[in-house]
Wavefront OBJ file of the C-alpha trace (Angstrom):
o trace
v 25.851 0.851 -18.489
v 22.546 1.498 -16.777
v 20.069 -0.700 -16.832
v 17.060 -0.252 -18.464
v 13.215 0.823 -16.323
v 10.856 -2.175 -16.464
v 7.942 -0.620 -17.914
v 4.373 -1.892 -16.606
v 0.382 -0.340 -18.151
v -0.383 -0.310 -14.470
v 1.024 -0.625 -10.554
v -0.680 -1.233 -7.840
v 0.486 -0.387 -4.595
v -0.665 -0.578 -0.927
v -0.383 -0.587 2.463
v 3.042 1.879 2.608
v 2.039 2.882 6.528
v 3.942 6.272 6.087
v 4.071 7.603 9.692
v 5.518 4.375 10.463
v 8.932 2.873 11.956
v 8.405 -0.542 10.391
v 7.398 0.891 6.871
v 9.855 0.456 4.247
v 10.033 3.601 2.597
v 13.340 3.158 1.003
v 13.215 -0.113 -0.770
v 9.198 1.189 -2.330
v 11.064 4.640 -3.285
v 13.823 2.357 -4.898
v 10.892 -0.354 -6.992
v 8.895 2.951 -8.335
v 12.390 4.442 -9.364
v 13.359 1.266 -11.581
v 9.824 1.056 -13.004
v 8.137 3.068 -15.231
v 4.130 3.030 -15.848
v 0.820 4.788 -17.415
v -0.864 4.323 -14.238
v 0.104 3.944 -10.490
v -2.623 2.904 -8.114
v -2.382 3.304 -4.218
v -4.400 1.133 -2.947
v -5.324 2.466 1.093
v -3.214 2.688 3.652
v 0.043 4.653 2.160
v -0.270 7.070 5.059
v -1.225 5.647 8.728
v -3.322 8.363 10.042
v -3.740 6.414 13.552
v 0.341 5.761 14.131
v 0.957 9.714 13.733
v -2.634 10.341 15.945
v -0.186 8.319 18.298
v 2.997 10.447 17.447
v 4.164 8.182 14.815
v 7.452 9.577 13.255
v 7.103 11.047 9.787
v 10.856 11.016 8.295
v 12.465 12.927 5.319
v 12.015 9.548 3.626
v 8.446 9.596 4.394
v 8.156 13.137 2.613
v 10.353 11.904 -0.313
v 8.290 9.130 -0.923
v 5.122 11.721 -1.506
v 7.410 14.118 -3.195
v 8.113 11.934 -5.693
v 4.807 10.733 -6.115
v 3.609 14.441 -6.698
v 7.213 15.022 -9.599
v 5.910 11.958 -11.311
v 2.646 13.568 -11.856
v 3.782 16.994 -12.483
v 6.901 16.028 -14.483
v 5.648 12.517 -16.385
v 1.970 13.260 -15.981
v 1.077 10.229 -14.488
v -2.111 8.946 -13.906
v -2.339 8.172 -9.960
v -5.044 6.852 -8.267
v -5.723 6.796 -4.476
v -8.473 5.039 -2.693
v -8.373 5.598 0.910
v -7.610 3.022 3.515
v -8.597 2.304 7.296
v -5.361 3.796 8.363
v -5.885 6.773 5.963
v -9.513 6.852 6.567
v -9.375 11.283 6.978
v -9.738 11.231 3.547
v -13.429 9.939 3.784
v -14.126 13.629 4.554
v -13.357 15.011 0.990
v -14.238 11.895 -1.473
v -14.326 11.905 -4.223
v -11.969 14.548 -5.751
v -9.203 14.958 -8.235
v -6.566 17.510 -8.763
v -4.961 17.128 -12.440
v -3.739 13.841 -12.713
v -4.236 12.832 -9.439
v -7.978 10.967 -8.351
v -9.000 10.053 -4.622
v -11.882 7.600 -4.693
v -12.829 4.779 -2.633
v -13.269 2.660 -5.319
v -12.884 2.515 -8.880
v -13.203 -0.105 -12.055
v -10.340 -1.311 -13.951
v -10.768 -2.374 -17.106
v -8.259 -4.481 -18.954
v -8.604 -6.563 -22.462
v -9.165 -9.805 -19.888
v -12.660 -8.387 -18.456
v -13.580 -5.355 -15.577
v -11.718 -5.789 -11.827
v -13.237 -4.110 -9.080
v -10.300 -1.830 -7.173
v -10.985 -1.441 -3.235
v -8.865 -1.025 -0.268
v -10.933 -3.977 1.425
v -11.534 -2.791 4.975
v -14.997 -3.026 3.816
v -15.353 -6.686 4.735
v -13.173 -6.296 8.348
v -15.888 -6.321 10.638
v -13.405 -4.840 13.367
v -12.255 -2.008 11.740
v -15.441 -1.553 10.502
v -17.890 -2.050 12.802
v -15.373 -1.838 16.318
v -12.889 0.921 15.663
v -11.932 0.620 19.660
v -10.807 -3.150 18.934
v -9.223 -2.261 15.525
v -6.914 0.247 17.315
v -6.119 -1.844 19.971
v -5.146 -4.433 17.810
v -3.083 -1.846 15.850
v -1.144 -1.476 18.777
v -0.369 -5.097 19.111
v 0.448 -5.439 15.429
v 2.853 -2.319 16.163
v 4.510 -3.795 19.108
v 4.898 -7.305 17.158
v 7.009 -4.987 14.602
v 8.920 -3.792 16.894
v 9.943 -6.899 18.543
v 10.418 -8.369 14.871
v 12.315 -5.383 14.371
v 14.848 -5.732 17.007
v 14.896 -9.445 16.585
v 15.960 -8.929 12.741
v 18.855 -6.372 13.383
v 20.359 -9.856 15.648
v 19.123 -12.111 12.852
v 21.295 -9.593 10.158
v 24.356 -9.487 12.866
v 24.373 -13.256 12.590
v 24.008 -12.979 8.709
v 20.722 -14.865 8.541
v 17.543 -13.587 6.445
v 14.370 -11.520 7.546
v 12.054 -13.669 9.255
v 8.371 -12.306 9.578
v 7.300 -12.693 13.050
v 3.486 -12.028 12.015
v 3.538 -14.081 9.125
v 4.414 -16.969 11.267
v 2.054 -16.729 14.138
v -0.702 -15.909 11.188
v 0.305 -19.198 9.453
v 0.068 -21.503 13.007
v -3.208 -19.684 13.763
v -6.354 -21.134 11.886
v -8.849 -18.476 13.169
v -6.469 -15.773 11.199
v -6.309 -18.552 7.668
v -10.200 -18.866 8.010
v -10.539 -14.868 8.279
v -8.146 -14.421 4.863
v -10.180 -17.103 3.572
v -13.713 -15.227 4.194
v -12.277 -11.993 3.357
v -11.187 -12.927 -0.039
v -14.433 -14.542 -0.939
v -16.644 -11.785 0.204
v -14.738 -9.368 -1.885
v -14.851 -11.618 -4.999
v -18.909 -12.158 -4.833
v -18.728 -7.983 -4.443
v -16.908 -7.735 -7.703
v -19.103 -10.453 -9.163
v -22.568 -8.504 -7.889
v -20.381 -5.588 -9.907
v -20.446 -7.491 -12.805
v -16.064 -7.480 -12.807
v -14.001 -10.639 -13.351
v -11.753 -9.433 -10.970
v -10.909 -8.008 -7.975
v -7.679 -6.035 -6.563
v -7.270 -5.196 -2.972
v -4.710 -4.806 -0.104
v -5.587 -4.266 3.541
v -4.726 -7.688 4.724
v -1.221 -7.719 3.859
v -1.328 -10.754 2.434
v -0.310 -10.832 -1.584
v -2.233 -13.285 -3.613
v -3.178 -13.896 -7.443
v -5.295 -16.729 -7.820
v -8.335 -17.979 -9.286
v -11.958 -18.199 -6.350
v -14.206 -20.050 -8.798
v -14.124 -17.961 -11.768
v -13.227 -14.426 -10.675
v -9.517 -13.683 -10.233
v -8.280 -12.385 -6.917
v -5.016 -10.382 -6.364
v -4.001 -9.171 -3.428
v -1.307 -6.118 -3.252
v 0.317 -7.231 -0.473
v 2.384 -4.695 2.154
v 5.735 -2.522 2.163
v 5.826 -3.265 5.524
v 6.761 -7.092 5.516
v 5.764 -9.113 2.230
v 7.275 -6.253 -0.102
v 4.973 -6.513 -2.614
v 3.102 -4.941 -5.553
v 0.846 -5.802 -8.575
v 1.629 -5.365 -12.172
v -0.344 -4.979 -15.262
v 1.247 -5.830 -18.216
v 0.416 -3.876 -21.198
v -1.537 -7.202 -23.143
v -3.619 -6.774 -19.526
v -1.823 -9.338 -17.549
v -1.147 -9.568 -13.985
v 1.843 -10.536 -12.285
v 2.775 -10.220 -8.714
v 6.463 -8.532 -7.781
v 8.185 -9.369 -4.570
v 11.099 -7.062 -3.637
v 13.378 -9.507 -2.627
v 13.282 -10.804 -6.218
v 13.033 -7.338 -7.500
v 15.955 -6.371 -5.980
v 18.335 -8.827 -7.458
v 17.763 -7.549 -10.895
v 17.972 -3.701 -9.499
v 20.150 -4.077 -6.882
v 19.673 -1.436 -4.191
v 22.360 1.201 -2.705
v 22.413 1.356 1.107
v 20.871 4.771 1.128
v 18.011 5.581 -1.642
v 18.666 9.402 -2.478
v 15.529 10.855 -5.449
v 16.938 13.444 -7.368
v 13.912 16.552 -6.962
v 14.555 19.191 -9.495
v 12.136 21.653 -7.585
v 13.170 23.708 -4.303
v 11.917 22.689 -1.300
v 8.828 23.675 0.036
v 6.746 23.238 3.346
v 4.379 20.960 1.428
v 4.423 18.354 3.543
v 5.452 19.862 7.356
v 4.861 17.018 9.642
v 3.096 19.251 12.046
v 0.439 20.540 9.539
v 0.374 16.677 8.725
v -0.917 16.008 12.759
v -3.007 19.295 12.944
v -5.306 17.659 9.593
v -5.408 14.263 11.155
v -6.462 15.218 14.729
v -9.001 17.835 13.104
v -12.715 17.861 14.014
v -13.695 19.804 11.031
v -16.933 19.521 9.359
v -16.587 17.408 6.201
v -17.514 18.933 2.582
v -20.880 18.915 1.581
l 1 2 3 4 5 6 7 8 9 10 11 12 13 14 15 16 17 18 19 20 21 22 23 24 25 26 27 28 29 30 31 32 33 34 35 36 37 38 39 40 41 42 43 44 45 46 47 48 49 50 51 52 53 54 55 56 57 58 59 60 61 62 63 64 65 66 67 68 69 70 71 72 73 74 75 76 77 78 79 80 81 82 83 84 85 86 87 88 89 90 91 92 93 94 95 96 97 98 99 100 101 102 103 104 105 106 107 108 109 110 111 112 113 114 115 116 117 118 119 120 121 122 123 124 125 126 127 128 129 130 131 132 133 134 135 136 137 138 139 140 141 142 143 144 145 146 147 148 149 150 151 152 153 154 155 156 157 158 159 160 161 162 163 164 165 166 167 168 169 170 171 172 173 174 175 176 177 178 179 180 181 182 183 184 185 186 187 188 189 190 191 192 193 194 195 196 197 198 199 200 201 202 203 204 205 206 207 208 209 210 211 212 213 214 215 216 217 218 219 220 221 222 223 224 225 226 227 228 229 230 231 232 233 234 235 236 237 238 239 240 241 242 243 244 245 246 247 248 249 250 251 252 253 254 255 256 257 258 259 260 261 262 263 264 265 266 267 268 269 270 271 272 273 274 275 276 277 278 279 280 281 282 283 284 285 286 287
């Protein structure tokens, strides 16, 4: 007997890093196939313009990931959402715009039956990848490296049968200069959403999840499908909850190889090298 969709008002999503070797495609493919909602909202970063800049490799699970996306709307008519990222930051050139369904924004108010959140990437308040892009790629090299060491060192870790261990997360956790930089980060974003009159505030960028209370605004942090695995839920009485795969996963257990059934043919929608000729593009943005 198949089990029955778990059925949400709203999901928010960010931080895929499409383009990537360390993004999970699969297991987000496989939580959006078991879950059913009004509203999906990707928050930044679900395609990393600088990796494929770099000649990042886009897969067929990469271009699955966005075909589904794009059945959802056309078949379901969902409502999606997209507020650019640092990594997706090309679409600064064409904001705001909407096709059907589908809005890109860089920011947008949510309003549930608790009070208005404020929804925003959060790059905003990195002064780096504001302020020093040079430094902000450079340390998006060293983040990538990192993965790729964690990477390796996880395939041993799984030989051995022993659980994923986050490299990053560890070295962020010993490191008090990185815990006093989520710490500023979330309360400059939650005096934003208070100056916006919001109770709330959702946001990704750091990938670090989080729902809690900062003095009287509520926080909630989306998380990453590159480590944490993580998404936000509304409920439909406009509660939040926060999903981790690895929990997720154990209800909906997960086949070795995510397949999504697409009903249309196959088109050249998303060629990889039209992908790289709009991200290395000079072109003078809309007016």
């Amino acid at each position: 007997m198949k089990k029955s969709l778990r059925k949400y008002k709203t999901i928010f999503i960010s931080d895929v890093h499409l383009g990537t070797a360390n993004c999970k495609v699969k297991e987000v493919i496989h939580f959006l196939k078991n879950t059913r909602c009004e509203s999906l909202v990707l928050n930044g970063d679900i395609i990393d313009g600088w990796q494929l800049k770099r000649g990042g490799k886009w897969t067929k699970a990469h271009t699955k990931f966005a075909r589904y996306i794009l059945q959802r709307i056309e078949k379901k008519k969902l409502q999606v959402v997209y507020l650019r990222g640092n990594h997706d930051d090309i679409l600064n050139r064409f904001l705001p715009m909407s096709f059907g369904t589908l809005s890109i924004v860089e920011d947008y108010i949510h309003e549930t039956p608790q009070g208005k959140y404020l929804v925003l990437h959060g790059d905003v308040f990195d002064t780096i990848t504001k302020d020093f892009v040079f430094l902000a790629h450079l340390g998006d090299f060293g983040y990538k490296t990192l993965m790729s060491i964690n990477r390796w060192y996880n395939k041993y870790r799984q030989w051995r049968g022993k659980e994923y261990w986050s490299l990053s997360k560890a070295i962020k956790a010993k490191v008090k200069q990185a815990v006093s930089f989520v710490s500023s980060f979330e309360e400059k974003l939650v005096k934003l959403a208070e100056s916006r009159g919001c109770q709330g505030v959702i946001c990704g960028h750091i990938h670090t999840p989080a729902d809690k209370r900062i003095d009287s605004l509520h926080y909630l942090n989306s998380g990453d499908w590159v480590e944490s695995l993580s998404a936000i839920a509304e409920n439909f009485d406009g509660t939040f909850e926060l999903i981790y795969f690895d929990e997720f996963r154990k209800a909906y257990p997960m086949k070795k190889d995510t397949e999504i059934e697409i009903d249309d043919e196959e088109d050249e929608f998303f060629d990889t090298r039209g992908l790289e000729i709009a991200l290395t593009s000079r072109a003078v943005p809309f007016s």
